[in-house]
C-alpha positions in Angstrom: -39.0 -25.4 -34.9 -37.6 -23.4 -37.6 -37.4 -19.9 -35.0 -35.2 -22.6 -32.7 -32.8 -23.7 -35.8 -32.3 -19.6 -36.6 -31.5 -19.0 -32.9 -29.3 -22.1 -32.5 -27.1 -21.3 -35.8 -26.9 -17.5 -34.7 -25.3 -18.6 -31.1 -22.7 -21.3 -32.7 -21.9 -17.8 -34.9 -21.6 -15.6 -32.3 -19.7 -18.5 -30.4 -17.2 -19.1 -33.6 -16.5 -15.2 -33.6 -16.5 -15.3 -30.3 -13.5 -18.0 -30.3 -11.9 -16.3 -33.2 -11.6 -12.7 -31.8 -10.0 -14.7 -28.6 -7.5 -16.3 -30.7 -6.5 -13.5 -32.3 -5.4 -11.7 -29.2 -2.7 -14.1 -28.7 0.0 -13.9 -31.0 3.0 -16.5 -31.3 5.8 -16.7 -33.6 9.2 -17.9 -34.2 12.2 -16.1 -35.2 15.7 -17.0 -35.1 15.0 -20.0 -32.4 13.4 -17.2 -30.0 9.8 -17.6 -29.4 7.6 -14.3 -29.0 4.3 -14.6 -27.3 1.6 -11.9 -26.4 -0.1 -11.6 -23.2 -1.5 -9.5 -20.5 1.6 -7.1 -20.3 2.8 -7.7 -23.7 0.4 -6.1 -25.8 0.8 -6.4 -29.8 -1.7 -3.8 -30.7 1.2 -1.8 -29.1 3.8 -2.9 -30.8 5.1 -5.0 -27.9 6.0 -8.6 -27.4 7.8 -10.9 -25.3 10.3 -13.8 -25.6 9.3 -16.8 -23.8 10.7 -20.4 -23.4 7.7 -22.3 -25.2 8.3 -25.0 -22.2 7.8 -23.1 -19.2 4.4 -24.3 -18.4 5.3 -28.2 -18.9 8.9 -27.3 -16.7 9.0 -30.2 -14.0 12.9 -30.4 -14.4 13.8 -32.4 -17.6 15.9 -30.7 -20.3 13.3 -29.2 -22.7 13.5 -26.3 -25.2 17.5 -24.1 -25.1 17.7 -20.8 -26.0 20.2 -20.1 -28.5 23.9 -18.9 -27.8 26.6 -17.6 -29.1 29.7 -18.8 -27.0 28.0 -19.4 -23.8 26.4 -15.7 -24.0 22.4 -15.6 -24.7 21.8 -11.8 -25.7 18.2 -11.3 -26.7 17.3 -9.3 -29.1 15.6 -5.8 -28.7 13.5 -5.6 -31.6 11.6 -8.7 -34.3 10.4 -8.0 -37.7 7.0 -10.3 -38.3 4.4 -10.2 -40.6 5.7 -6.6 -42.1 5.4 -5.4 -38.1 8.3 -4.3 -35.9 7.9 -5.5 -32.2 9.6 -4.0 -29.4 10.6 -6.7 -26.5 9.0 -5.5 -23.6 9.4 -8.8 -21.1 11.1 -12.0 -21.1 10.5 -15.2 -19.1 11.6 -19.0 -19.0 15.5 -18.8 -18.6 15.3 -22.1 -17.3 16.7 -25.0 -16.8 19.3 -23.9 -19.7 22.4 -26.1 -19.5 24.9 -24.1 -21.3 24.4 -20.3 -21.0 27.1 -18.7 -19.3 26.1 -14.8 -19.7 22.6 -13.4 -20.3 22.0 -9.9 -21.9 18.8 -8.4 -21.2 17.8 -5.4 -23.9 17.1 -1.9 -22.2 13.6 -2.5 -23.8 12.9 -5.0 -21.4 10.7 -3.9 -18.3 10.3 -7.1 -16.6 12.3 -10.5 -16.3 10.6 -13.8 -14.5 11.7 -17.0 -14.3 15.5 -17.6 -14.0 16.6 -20.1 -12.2 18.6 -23.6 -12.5 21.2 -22.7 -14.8 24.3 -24.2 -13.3 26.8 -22.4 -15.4 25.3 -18.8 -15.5 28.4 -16.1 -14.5 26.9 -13.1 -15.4 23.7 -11.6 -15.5 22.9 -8.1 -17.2 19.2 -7.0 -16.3 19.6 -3.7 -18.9 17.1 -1.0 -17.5 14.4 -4.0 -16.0 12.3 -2.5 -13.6 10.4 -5.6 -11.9 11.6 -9.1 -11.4 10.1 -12.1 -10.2 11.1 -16.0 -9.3 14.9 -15.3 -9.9 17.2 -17.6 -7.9 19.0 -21.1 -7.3 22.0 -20.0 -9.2 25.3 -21.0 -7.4 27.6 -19.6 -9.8 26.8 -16.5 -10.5 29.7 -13.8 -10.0 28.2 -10.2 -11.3 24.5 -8.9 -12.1 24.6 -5.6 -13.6 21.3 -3.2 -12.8 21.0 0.0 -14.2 21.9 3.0 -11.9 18.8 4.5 -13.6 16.3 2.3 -12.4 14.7 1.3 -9.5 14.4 -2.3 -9.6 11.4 -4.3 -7.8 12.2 -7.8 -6.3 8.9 -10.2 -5.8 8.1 -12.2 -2.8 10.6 -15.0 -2.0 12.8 -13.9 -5.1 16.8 -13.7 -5.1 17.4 -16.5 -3.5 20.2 -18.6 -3.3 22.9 -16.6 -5.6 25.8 -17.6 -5.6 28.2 -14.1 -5.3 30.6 -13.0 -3.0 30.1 -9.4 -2.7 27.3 -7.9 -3.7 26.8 -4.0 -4.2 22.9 -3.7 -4.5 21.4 -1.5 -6.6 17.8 0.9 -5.8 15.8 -2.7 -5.1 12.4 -2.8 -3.4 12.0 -5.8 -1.8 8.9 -7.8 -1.3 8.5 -10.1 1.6 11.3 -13.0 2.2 13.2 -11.7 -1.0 16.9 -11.3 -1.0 17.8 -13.8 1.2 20.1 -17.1 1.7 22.9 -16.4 -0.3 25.0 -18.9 1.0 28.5 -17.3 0.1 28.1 -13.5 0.1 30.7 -11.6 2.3 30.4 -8.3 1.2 27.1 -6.8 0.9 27.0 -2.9 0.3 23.1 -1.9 0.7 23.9 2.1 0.5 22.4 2.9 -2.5 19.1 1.7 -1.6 16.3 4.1 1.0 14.7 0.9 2.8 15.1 -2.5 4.0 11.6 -3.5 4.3 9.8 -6.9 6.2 11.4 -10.4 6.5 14.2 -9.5 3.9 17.9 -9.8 3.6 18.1 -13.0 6.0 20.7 -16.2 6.3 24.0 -15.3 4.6 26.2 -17.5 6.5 29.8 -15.9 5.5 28.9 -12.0 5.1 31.8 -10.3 6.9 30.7 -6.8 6.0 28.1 -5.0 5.5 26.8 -1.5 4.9 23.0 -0.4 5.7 21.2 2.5 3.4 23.0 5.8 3.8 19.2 7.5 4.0 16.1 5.6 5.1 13.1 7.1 4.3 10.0 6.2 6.0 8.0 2.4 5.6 6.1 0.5 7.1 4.9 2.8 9.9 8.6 4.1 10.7 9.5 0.9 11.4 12.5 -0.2 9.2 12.7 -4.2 8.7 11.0 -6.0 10.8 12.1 -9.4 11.7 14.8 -8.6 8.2 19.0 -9.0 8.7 19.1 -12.3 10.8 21.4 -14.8 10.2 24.5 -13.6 9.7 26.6 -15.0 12.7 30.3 -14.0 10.9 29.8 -10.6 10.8 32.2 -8.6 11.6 31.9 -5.1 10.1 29.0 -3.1 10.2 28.3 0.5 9.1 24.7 2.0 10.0 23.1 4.9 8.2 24.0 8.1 8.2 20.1 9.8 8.2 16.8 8.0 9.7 13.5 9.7 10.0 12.3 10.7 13.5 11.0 8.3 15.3 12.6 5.8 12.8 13.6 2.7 14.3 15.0 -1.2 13.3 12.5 -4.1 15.0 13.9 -7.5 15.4 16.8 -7.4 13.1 20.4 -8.4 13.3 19.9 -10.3 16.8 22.4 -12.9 16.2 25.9 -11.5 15.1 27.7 -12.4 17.5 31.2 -11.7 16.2 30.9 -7.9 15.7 34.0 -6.3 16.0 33.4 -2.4 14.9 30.1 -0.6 14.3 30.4 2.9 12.1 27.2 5.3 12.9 27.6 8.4 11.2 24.4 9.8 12.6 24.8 12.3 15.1 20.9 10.5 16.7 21.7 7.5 17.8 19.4 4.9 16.5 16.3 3.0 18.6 16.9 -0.9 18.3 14.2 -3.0 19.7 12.2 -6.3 20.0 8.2 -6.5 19.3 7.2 -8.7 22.2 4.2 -9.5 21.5 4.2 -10.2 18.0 2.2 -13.1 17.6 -1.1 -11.3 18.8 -0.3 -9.0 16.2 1.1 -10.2 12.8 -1.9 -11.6 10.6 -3.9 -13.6 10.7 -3.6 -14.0 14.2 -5.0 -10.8 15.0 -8.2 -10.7 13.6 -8.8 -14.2 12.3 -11.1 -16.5 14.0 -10.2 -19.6 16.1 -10.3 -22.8 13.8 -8.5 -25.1 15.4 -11.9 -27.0 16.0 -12.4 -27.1 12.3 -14.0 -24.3 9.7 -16.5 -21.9 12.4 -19.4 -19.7 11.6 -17.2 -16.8 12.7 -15.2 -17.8 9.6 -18.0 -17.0 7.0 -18.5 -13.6 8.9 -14.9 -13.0 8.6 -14.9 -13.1 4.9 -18.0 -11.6 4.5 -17.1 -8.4 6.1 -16.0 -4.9 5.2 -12.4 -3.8 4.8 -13.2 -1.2 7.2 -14.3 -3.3 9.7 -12.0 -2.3 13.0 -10.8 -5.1 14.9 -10.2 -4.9 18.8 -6.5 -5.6 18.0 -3.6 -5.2 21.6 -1.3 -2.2 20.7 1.9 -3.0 19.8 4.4 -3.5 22.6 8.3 -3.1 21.7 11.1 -3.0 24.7 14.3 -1.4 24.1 17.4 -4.0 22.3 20.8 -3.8 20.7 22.1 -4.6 17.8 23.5 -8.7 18.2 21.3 -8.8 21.7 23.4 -10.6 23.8 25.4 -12.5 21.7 27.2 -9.5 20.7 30.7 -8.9 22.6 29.9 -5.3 24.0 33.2 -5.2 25.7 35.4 -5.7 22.8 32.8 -4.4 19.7 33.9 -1.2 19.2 31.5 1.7 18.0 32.9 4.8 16.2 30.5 7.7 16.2 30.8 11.5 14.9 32.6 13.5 16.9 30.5 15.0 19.7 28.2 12.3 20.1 29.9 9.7 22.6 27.8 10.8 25.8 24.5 10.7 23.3 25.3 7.2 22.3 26.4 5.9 25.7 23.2 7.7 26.9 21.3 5.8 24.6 19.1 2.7 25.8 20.1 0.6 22.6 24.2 1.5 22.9 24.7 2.4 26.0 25.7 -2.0 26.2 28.6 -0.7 24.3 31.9 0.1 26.2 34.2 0.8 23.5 32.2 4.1 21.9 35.0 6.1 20.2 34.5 9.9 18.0 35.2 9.2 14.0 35.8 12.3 12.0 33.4 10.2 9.0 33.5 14.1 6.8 37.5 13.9 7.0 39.4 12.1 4.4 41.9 11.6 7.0 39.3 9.9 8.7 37.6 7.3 6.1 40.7 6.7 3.0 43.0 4.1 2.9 46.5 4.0 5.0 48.8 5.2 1.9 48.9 8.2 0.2 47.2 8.6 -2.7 47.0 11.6 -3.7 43.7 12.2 -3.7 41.9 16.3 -2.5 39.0 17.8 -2.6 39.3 22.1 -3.9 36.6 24.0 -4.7 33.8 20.6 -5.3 36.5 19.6 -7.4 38.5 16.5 -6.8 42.0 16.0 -8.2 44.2 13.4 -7.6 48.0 13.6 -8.3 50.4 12.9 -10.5 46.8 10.9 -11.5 44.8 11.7 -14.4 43.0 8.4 -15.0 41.1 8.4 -12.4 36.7 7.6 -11.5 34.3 9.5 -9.4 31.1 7.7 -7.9 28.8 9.3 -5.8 26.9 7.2 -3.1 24.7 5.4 -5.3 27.5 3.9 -7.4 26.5 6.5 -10.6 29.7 7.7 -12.2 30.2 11.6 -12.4 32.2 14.7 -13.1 35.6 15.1 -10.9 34.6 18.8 -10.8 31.3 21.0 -10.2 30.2 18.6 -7.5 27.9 19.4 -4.9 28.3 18.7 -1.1 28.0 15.0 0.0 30.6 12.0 0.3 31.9 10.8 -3.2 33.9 7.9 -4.2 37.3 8.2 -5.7 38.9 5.0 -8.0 42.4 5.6 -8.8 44.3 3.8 -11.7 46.5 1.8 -9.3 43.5 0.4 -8.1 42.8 2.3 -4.7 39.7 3.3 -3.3 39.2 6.1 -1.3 36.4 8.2 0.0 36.6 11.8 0.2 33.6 14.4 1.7 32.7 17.6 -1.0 31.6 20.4 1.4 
């Protein structure tokens, strides 16, 4: 009896240190109305810590706990001083639901943002140098979200939703599955600064009127770029394609429904492959390997699970047949298609173009070619650019990063002037 009292008192010991080395690995505080939390990628030990909206986990749309602002603008700090330790904040989550903020700061400190969504006055957005986000969306009025040219920023599944911007010029994202989609106002989308488009993204924008593809792709998902991704977008009307595509690179059921094209730019000398997976409900899981249970769970199921990763399934080869960009909706007699000079018979050759009757050479490296109507001012001498009687002027390379008017190597460049006008010029 007494052996079993000893061994009973030593487990409720080992269970109340036990409970007390658990607690201590969370660590919560207040300072200054923000409340810091610890967690899995917040560690204290570290020195990091994250700002949190305490009522996250009880959200179910009521008006709970509101971050605190200074004339509409909620700038979180980078730093906390608590119990004689400096934290750095690493992550922030819960901007929701806030009924008041107008702009949100986020501290270059900050590595990931989740949860923003349903604040029905938030303008402006600045994400600092955030690498990841996650469950952003479902605000209509924001105008501007500001991503560091530094950074390349990683959108979760079914994220960036819903925003409510008209033009849009997206910054290095990597898109997850359905992200960056319905936007139900964009009309200007400029995608040239990103290397991908990814699987069942960048769908339903009912009022884009222009938009411009990644200057490079590089290659994903088995050198197929964006399958099923670009649908839904019946207005428009400009489209410019990329300028380099790996070999054997091609675009799979995307963009089959714009109908009112009026001009297509491809400043690829190889035309692209369009096309259509025909058979793509044998193929896209789990229909390809998963067993029949339409007559309720099977014994085939339990094997299913149960087996290896490396298991090879007899899955049909993939079977694609040649397209074109709108299919045919598309109005191939008046849509006309400007390619590099040269390349006419190539495109018209071309299984996915050849629809095309209007095909028409573009000098895209001549700033004759690709400025604006009026003159202004603007040369290229030596990788320098000058621009006269103008000396106020801003240089942007492809990916939107500001640079040096002179010393510049060869590629296209873009030149703001102080009266406003915007002109591209080629550096050779």
């Amino acid at each position: 009896m007494e052996n079993r009292v000893i061994v009973f008192f030593l487990t409720l010991l080992a269970l109340l240190i036990g409970n007390q080395s658990e607690a201590e690995v969370v660590l919560k505080f207040e300072v200054n109305g923000f409340h810091y939390s610890s967690d899995w990628d917040a560690d204290p030990a570290s020195g990091e810590i994250m700002i949190e909206n305490p009522d996250i986990q009880s959200y179910y749309g009521e008006v709970g706990y509101q971050f605190p602002l200074e004339d509409g603008c909620l700038e979180f700090p980078h730093t906390v001083d608590y119990g004689g330790v400096t934290y750095t904040v690493v992550k922030v989550r819960g901007i929701v639901n806030q009924q008041e903020v107008v702009s949100v700061i986020i501290p270059n400190t900050v590595r990931s943002v989740s949860a923003v969504y349903d604040c029905p006055k938030l303008e402006m957005i600045d994400l600092g140098e955030t690498s990841h986000v996650s469950d952003i969306g479902g605000l209509p009025v924001l105008k501007e979200m500001i991503v560091s040219s530094d950074v390349v920023l990683n959108i979760g599944m079914s994220d960036l939703t819903f925003i409510g911007m008209k033009e849009f010029k997206a910054p290095r994202f990597v898109l997850d599955r359905f992200s960056f989609s319905h936007w139900p106002d964009l009309e200007y989308l400029d995608l040239s600064a990103m290397n991908g488009i990814g699987i069942f993204v960048l769908n339903d924008f009912p009022k884009i009127t222009t938009l411009v593809m990644p200057t490079i792709f590089e290659e994903t998902y088995g050198m197929c770029v964006g399958l099923e991704s670009l649908n839904g977008l019946p207005e428009l009307k400009s489209l410019t394609m990329p300028e380099y595509t790996p070999e054997g690179c091609f675009m799979s059921d995307c963009m089959t429904d714009c109908g009112n094209l009026e001009v297509i730019y491809c400043p690829s000398s190889v035309p692209m492959d369009i096309k259509v997976l025909t058979n793509k409900d044998e193929l896209l899981w789990p229909a390809a390997v998963a067993p029949d249970l339409s007559n309720g769970l099977s014994a085939d199921w339990d094997s299913y699970l149960s087996s290896s990763e490396e298991d090879e399934y007899d899955s049909p080869e993939a079977i694609y047949e040649y397209a074109n960009i709108g299919t045919d909706k598309v109005d191939a007699e008046t849509c006309v298609v400007y390619v590099p000079q040269g390349c006419v018979e190539a495109y018209r050759a071309h299984p996915s173009w050849g629809v095309f009757k209007n095909i028409v050479e573009y000098d895209f490296a001549s700033d004759a070619g690709i400025k604006m109507d009026v003159d202004t001012g603007v040369s290229v001498n030596d990788g320098a650019i000058q621009v006269v009687p103008d000396c106020d002027f801003e240089v942007y390379d492809i990916a939107g990063k500001r640079c040096a008017a002179s010393g510049l190597p060869s590629g296209i460049y873009v030149v703001k002037t102080s009266s406003g006008a915007v002109v591209k010029v080629c550096v050779r």
